[in-house]
PAZAPA-4460 file (N, C-alpha, C; in steps of 0.05 Angstrom, whole numbers, plus 32768, in hexadecimal, padded with zeros to 4 digits):
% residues 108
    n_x    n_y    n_z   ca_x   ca_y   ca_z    c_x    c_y    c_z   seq   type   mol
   7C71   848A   85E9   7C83   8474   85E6   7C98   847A   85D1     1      X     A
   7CAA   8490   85D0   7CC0   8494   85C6   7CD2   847E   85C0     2      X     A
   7CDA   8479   85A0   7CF2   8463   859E   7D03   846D   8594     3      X     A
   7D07   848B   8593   7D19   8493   857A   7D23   84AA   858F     4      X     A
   7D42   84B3   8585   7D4A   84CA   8598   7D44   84E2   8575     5      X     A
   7D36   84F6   858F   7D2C   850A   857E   7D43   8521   8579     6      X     A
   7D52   851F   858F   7D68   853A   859C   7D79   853E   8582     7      X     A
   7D7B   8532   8567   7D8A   853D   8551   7D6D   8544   8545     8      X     A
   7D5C   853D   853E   7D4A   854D   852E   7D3D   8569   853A     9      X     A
   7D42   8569   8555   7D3E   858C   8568   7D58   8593   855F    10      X     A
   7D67   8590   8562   7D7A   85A6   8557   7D7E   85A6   853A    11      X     A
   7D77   859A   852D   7D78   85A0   8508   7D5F   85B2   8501    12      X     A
   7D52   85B0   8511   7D38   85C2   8512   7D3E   85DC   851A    13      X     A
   7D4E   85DC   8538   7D5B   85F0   8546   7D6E   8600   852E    14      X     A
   7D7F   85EC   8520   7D95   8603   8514   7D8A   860D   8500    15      X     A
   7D71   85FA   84F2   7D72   8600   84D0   7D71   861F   84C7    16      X     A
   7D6E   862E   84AF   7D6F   8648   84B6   7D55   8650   84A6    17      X     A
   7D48   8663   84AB   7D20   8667   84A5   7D23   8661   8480    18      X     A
   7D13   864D   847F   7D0E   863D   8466   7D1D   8627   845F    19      X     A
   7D25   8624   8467   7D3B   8610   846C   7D34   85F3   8469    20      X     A
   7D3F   85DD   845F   7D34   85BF   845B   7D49   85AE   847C    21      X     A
   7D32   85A4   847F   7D44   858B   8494   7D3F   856D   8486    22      X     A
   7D54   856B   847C   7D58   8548   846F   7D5A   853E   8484    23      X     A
   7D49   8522   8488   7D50   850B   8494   7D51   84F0   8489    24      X     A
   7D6B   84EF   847B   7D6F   84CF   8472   7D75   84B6   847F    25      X     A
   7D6E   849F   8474   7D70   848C   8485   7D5B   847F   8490    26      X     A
   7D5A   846A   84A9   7D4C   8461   84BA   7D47   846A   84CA    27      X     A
   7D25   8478   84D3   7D19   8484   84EF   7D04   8479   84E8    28      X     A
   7D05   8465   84F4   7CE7   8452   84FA   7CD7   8459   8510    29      X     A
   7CDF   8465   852C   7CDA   845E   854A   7CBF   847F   8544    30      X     A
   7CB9   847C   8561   7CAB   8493   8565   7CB8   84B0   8572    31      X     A
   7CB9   84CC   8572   7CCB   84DC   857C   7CB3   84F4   8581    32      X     A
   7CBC   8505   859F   7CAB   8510   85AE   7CBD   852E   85AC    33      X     A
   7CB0   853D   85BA   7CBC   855D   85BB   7CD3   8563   85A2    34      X     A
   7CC1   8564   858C   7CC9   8576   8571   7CBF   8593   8577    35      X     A
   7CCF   859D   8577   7CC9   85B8   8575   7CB9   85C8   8554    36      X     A
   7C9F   85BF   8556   7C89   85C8   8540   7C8C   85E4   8541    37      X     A
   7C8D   85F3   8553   7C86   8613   8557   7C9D   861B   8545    38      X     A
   7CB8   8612   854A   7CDB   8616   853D   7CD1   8615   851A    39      X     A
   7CC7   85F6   851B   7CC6   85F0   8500   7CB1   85FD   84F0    40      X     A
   7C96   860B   84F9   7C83   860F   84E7   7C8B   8631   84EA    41      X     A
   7C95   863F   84FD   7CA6   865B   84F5   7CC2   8659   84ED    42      X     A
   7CCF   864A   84EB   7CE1   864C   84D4   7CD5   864F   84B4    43      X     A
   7CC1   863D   84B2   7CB1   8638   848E   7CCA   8620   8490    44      X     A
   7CD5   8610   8498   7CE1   85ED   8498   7CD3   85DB   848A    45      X     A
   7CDC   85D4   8473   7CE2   85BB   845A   7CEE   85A0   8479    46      X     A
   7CDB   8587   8470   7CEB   857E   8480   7CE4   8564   8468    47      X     A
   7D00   8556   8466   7D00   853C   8451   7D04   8528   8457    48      X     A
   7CFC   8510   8452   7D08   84F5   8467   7D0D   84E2   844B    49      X     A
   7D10   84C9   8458   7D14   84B9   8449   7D34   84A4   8446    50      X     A
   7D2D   848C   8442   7D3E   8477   843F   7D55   847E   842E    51      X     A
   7D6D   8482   8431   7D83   8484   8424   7D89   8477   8414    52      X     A
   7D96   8483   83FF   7D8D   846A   83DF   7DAD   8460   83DA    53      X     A
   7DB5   8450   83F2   7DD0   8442   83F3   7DD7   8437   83D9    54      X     A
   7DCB   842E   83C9   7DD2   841C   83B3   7DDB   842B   8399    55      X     A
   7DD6   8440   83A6   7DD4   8452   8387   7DF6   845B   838C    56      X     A
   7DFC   8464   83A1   7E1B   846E   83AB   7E2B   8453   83B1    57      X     A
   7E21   8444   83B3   7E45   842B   83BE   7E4F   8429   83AD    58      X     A
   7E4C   8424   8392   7E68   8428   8376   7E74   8441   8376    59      X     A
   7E79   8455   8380   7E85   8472   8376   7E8E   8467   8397    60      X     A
   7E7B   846A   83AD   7E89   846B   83C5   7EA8   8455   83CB    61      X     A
   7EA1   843D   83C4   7EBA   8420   83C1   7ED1   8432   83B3    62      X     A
   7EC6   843A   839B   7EE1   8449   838B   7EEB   845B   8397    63      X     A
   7EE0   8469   83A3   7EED   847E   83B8   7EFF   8474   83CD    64      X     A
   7EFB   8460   83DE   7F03   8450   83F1   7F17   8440   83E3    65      X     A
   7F12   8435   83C6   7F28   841E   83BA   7F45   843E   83B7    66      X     A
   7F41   844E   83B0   7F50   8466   83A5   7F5E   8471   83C1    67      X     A
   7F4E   846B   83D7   7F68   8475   83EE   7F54   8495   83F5    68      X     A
   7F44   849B   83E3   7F3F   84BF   83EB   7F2F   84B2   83FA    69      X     A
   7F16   84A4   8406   7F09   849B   841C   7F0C   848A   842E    70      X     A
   7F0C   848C   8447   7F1A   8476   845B   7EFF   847A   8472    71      X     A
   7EEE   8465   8468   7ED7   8463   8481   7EDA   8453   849B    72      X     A
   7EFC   844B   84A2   7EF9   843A   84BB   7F01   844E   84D8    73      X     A
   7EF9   8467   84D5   7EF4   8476   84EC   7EDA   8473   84FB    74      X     A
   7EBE   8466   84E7   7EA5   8467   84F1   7EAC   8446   8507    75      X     A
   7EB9   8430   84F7   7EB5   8417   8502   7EC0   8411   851D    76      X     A
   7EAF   840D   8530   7EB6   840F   8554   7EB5   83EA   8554    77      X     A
   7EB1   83D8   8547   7EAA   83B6   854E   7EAF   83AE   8539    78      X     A
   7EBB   839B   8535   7EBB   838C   8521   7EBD   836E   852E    79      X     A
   7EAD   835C   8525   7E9D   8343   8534   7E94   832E   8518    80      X     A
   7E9A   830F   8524   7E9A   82FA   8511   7E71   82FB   8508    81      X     A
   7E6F   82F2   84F1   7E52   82EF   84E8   7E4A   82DB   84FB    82      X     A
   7E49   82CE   8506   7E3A   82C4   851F   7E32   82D0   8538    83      X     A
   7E3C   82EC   853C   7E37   82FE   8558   7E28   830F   854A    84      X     A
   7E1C   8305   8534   7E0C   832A   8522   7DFD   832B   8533    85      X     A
   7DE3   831A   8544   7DD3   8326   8558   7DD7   833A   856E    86      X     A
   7DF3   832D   857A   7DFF   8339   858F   7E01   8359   8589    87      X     A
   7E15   8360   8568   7E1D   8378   855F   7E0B   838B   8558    88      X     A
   7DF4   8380   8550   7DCF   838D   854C   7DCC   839E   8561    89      X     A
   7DD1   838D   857E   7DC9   8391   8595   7DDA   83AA   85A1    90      X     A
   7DEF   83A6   85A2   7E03   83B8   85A7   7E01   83DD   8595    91      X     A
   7DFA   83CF   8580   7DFA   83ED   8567   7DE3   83F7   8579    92      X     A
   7DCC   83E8   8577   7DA9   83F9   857B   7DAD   8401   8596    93      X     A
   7DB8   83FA   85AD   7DB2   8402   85C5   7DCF   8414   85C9    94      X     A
   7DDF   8415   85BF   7DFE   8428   85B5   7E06   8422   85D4    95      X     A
   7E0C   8406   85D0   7E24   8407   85E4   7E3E   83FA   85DB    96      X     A
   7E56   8406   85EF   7E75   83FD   85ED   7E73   840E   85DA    97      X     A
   7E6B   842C   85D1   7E75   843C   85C7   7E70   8433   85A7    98      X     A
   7E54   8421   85A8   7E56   841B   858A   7E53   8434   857E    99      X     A
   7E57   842D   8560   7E52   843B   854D   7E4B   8432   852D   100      X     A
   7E63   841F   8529   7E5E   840D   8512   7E62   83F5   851C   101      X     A
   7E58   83DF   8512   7E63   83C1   850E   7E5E   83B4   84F9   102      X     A
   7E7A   83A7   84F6   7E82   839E   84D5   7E84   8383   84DB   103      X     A
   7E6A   8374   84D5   7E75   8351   84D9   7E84   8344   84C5   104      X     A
   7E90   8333   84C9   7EAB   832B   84C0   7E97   8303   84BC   105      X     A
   7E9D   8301   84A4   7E89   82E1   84A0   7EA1   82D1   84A2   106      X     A
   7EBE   82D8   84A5   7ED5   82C9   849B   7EDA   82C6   84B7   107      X     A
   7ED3   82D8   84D2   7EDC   82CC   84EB   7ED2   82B8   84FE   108      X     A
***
């Protein structure tokens, strides 16, 4: 019962180079099938996971973005009033209409 697409962690496995760490930050809750173990335990592969520590980076990241040297609205594909947040949930997790980001808007 796979919930998770595995096909970026086979190839980070695939590229890494022998001893090599594979970080995985973020959210991977689901279950994922055909890892390539044989790749990873003859490489000698470090593999690291864990929740991304957002809070610690959004003051340096805002200043970057307030300063003009960062411009994150290449990621945002929707932008939708805070009353469709269900809808935009829906849309992100199952990645359709080309989602990618959605930025709800509480003012629309």
């Amino acid at each position: 019962m796979e919930t998770e697409r595995p096909a970026v962690i086979r190839q980070a496995i695939n590229c890494c180079r022998k001893g090599g760490t594979v970080s995985i930050p973020g959210v991977y809750g689901g279950m994922a099938d055909k890892i390539p173990m044989g790749a990873l335990m003859n490489k000698g592969l470090t593999i690291k996971t864990g929740q991304t520590h957002v809070q610690r980076f959004v003051p340096e990241l805002l200043d970057h973005i307030r300063a003009g040297r960062i411009d994150p609205s290449f990621v945002i594909t929707h932008r939708i009033p805070l009353s469709e947040a269900p809808h935009g949930y829906q849309i992100f997790r199952e990645k359709q209409d080309g989602c990618i980001k959605v930025v709800l808007d509480p003012a629309a």
